[in-house]
C-alpha positions as CSV (number, residue, x, y, z in Angstrom):
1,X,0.0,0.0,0.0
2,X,1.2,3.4,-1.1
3,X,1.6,5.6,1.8
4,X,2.4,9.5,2.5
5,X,5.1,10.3,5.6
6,X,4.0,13.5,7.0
7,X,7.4,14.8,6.1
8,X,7.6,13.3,2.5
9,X,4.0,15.4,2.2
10,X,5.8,18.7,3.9
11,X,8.7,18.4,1.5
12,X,6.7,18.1,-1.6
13,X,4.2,21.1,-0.5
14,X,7.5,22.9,0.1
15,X,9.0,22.2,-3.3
16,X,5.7,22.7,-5.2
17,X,4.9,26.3,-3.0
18,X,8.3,27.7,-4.6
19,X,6.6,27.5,-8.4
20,X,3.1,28.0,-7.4
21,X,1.7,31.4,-6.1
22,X,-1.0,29.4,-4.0
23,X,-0.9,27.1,-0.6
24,X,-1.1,23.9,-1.1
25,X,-2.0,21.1,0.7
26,X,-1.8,17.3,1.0
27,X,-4.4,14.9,2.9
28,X,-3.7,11.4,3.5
29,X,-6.3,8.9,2.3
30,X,-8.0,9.9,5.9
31,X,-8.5,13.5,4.3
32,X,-6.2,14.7,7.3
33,X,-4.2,17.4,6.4
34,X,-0.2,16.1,6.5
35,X,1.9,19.2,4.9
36,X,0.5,22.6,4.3
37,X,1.7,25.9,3.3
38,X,0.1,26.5,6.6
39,X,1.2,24.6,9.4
40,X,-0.9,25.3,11.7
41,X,-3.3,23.5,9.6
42,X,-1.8,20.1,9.6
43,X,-3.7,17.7,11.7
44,X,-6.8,18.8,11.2
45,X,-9.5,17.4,8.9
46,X,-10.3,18.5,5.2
47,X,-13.8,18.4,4.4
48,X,-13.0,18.9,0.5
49,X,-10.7,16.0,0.8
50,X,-13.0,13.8,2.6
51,X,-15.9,14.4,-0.1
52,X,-12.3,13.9,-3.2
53,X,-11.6,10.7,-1.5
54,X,-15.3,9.6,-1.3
55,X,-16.2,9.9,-5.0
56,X,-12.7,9.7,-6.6
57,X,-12.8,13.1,-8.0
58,X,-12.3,16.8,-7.7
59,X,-13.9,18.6,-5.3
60,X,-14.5,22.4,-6.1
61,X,-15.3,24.5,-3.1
62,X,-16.4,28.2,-4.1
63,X,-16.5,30.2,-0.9
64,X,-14.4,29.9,2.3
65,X,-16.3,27.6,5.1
66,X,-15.5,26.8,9.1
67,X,-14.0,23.5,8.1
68,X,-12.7,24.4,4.3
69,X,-11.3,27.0,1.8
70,X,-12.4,27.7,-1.1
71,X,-10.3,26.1,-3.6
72,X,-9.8,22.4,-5.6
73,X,-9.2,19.2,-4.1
74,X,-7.8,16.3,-6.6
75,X,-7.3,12.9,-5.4
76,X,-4.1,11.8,-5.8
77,X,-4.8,7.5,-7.2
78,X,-1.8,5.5,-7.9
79,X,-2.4,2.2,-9.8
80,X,-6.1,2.5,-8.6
81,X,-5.3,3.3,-5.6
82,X,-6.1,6.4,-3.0
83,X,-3.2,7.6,-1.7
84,X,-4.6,10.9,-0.8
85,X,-5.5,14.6,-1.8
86,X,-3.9,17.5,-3.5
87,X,-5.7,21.1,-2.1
88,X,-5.1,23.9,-3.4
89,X,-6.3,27.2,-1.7
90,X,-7.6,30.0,-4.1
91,X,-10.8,30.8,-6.6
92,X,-11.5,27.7,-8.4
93,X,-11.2,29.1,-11.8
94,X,-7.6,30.3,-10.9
95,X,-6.5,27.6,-9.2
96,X,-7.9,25.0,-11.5
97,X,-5.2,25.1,-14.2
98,X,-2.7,24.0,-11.6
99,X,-4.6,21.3,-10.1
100,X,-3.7,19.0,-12.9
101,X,0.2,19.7,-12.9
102,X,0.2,19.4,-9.0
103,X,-1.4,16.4,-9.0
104,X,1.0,14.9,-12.0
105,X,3.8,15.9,-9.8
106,X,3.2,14.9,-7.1
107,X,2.2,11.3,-8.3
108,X,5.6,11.2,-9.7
109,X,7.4,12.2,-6.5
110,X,5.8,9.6,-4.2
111,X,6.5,6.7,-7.0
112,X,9.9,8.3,-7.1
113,X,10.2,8.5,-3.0
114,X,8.5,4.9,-2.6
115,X,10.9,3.4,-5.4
116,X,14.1,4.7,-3.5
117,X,12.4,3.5,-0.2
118,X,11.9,-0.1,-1.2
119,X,15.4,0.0,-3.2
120,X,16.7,0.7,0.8
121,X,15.0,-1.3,2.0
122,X,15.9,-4.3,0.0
123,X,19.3,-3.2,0.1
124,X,19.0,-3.4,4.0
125,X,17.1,-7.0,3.5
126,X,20.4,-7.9,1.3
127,X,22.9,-6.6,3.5
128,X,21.5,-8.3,6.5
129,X,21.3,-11.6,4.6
130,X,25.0,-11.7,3.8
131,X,26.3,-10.6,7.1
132,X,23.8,-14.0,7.9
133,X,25.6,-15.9,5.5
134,X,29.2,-15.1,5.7
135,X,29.3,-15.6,9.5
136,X,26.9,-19.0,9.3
137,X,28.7,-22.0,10.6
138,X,27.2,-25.6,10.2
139,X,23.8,-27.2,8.5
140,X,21.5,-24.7,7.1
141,X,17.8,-24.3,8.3
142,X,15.1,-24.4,5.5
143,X,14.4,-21.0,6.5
144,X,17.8,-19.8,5.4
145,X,17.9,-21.6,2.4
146,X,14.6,-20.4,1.5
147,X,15.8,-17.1,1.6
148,X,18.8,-17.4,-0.6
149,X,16.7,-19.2,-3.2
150,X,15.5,-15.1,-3.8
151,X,19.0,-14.2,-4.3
152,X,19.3,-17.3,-6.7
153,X,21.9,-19.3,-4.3
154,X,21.3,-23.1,-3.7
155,X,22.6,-23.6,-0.6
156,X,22.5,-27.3,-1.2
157,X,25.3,-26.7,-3.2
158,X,28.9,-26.3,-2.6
159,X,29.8,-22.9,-3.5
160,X,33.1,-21.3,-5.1
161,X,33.3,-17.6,-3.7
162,X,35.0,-14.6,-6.0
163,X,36.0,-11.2,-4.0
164,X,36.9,-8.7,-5.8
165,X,38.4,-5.5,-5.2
166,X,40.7,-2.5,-6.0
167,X,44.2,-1.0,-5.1
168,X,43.5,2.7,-3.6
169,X,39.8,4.6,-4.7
170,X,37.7,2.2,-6.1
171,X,37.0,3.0,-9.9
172,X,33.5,2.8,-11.5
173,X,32.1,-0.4,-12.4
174,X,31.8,-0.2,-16.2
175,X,28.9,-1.1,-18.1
176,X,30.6,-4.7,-19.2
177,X,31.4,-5.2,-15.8
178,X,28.2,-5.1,-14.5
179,X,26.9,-7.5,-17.0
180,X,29.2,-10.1,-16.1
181,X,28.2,-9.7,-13.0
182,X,24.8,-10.3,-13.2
183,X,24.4,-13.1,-14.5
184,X,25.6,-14.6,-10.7
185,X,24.5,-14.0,-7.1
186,X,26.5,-10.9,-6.3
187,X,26.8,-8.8,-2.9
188,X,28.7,-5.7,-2.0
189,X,30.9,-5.9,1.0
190,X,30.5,-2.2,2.2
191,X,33.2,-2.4,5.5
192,X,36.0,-3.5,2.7
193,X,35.8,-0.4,0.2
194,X,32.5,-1.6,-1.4
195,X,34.4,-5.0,-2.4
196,X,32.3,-7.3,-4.4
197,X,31.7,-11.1,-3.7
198,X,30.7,-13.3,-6.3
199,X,29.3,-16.7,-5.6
200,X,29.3,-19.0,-8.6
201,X,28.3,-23.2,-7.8
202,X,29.1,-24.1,-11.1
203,X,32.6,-24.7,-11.3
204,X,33.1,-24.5,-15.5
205,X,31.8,-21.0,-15.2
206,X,34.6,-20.0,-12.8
207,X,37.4,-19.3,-15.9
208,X,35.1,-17.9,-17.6
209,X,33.8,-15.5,-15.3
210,X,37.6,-14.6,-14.5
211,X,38.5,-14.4,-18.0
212,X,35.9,-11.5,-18.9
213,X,35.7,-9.7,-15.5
214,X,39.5,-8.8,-15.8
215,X,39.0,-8.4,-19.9
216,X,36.1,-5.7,-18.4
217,X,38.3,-4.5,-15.2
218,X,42.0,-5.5,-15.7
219,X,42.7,-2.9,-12.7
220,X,40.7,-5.1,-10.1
221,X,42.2,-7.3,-7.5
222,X,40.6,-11.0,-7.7
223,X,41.2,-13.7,-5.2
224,X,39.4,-17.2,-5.4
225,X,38.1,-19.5,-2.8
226,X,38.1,-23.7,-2.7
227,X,34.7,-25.2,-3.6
228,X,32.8,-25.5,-0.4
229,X,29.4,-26.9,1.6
230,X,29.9,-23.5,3.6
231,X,29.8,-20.2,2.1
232,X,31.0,-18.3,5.6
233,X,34.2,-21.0,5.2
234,X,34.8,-19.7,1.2
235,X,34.8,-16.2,2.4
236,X,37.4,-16.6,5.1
237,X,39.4,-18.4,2.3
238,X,38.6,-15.6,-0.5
239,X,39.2,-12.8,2.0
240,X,43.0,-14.4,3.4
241,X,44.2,-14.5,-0.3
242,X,42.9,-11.5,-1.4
243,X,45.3,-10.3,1.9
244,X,48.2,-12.0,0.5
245,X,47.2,-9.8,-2.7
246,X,47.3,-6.8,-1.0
247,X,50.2,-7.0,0.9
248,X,52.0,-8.3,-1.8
249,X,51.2,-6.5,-4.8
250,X,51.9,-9.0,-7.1
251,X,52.0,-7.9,-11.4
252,X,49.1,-10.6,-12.0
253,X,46.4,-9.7,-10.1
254,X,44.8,-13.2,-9.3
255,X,45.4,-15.8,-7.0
256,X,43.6,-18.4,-5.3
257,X,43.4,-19.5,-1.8
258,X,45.3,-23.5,-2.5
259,X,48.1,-21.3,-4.4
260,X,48.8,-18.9,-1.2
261,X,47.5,-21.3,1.5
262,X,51.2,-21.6,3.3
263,X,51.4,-17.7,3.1
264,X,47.6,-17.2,4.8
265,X,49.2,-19.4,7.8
266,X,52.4,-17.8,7.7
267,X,50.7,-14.3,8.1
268,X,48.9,-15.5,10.6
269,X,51.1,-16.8,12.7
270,X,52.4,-14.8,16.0
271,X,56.2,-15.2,15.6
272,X,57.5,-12.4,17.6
273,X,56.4,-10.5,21.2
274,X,57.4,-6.7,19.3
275,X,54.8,-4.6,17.3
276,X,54.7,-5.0,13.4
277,X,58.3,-3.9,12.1
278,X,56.4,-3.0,8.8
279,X,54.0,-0.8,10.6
280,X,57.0,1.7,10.6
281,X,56.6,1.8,6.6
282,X,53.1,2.7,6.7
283,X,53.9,5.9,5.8
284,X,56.6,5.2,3.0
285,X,55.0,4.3,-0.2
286,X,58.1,4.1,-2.1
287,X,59.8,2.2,0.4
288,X,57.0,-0.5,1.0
289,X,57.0,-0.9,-2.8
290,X,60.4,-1.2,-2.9
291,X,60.5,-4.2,-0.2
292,X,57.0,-5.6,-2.3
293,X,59.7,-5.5,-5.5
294,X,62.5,-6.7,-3.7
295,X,60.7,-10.1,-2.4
296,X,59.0,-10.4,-5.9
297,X,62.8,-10.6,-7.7
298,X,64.1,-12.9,-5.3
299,X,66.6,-10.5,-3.7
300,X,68.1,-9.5,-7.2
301,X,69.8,-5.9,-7.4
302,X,69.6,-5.9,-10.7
303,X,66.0,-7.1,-11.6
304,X,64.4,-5.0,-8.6
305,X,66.2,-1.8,-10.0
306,X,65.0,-2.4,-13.6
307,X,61.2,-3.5,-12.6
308,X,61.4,0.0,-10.3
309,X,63.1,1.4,-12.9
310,X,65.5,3.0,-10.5
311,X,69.5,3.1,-10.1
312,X,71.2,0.6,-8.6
313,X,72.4,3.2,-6.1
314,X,68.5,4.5,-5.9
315,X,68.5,1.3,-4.8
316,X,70.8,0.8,-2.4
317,X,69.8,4.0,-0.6
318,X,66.3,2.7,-0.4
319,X,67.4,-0.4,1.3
320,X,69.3,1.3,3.9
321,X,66.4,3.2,4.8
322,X,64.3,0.2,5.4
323,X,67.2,-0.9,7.7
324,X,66.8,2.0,9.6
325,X,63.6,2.2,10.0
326,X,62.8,-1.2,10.9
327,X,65.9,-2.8,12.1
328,X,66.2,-5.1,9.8
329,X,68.1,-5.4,6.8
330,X,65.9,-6.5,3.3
331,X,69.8,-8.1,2.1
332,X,70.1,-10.6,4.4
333,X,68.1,-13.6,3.7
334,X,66.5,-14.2,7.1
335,X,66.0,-10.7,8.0
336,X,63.7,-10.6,4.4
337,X,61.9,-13.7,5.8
338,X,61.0,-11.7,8.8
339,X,60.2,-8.4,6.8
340,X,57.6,-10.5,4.3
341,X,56.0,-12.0,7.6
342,X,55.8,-7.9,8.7
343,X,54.5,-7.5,5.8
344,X,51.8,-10.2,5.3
345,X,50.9,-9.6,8.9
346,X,50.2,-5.8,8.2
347,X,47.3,-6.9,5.8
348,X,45.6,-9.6,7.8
């Protein structure tokens, strides 16, 4: 059922009032008065509305009463149905040629304001479901799977879970994206920079979503979960490798959880008593991809320089500095082991 707010109705006479050299007011399908030029007047009852809502048509009232004004009062139906009245105050014969444009208006406005409303709303209904879903553990009731059924998941079904996501501000999905998207139960993860989550249960389709999301996005981050009975378990999969993506920074943007499985643990793991020595470099973009490039080469001088495209002594100098500002030196083997659990660690 269509319904008026008593402040939807006050900010449509408001808008309307700044065109339209007459007050105006809206009744509910009550014929109560719920936003007026005159406030004063909201609450009460509208006799010309009452008599608009009784015969479904407009009421012309031609000299000011007790109860009324003189003016016209237009239902306002939607889809057959009385949602209320549009007065407006003035000599019928002047007022009259605005009736119809009010009413048109206004129609509009509460489709518009209704549509948004049930868009939030279902966005609400959605959001709540997956916060549901990614922190479900064991069987699920029929209740729940009844519910993913509207969002097109089986839940009988072992699931393979894409999240997807972007280095620094999030671009625009384009158009292609989006239609490779929807072809598959998708959500937005908000409290990760409006990541997305795919969930595809057919495994054949997996490539080939990859294949023309990254074709459509090649800028996106993409990290892949096992097949599994539990979605909330293919999250926590999805969501350590796509860690291990960011920390690491790799030049293909793709991994999935079996390939980075012994780095997940390793990140997680509480090796030493001190603070992160990586949080020191939080504030060094040049030196954390420095250390991202040095791991990536193996070590190499040479091919870290040329992928930075920097000096050798550029370099050098850079290295030092991550020495000094963490203690420990990227050149020696173990101290690198202990920097890339830093690392890891600082994206977990």
């Amino acid at each position: 059922m269509l319904q008026l707010s008593e402040k939807q109705a006050q900010d449509i006479v408001d808008k309307m009032m700044q065109d339209i050299p007459y007050n105006i007011n809206i009744m509910n399908e009550q014929g109560i008065i719920i936003g007026s030029g005159q406030r004063e007047r909201v609450g009460s009852i509208h006799q010309g509305a009452i008599r608009a809502l009784t015969t479904r048509t407009m009421v012309e009232v031609w000299q000011d009463g007790r109860l009324e004004k003189m003016g016209t009062n237009e239902p306002i139906i939607i889809g057959n149905e009385l949602v209320g009245v549009i007065g407006i105050s003035g000599h019928p014969d002047e007022v009259r040629p605005f009736s119809n444009i009010v009413r048109t208006t206004v129609s509009l406005l509460i489709e518009q304001r209704n549509q948004l409303e049930n868009l939030a709303h279902e966005a609400s209904r959605k959001k709540a479901f997956l916060e549901r879903l990614l922190n479900h553990s064991g069987s699920y009731s029929q209740k729940m799977r009844k519910e993913a059924l509207q969002y097109h998941i089986d839940l009988q079904l072992p699931t393979i879970l894409i999240y997807i996501r972007f280095q620094g501000e999030s671009p625009p999905f384009n158009p292609e994206a989006y239609r490779t998207l929807l072809p598959h139960p998708w959500f937005t993860l908000e409290d990760a920079g409006d990541a997305q989550l795919v969930l595809i249960q057919n495994e054949s389709e997996v490539d080939v979503f990859i294949q023309q999301f990254q074709q459509d996005q090649p800028q996106a981050l993409i990290s892949i979960s096992r097949r599994e009975a539990n979605i909330a378990r293919c999250y926590e999969q999805a969501r350590s490798a796509m860690n291990i993506l960011m920390a690491l920074r790799p030049a293909f943007p793709l991994t999935r959880y079996d390939d980075v499985q012994f780095l997940v643990r390793f990140s997680a793991a509480n090796l030493t008593n001190h603070s992160n020595i990586v949080n020191k470099l939080e504030d060094t973009a040049d030196l954390l991809e420095t250390l991202r490039s040095f791991i990536h080469h193996s070590g190499s001088m040479t091919t870290t320089a040329d992928d930075l495209n920097i000096h050798r002594n550029t370099l050098q100098y850079r290295l030092k500095r991550i020495q000094s500002i963490t203690g420990k030196d990227p050149r020696n083997w173990l101290e690198l082991i202990e920097l890339t659990h830093g690392l890891l660690a600082f994206y977990r």
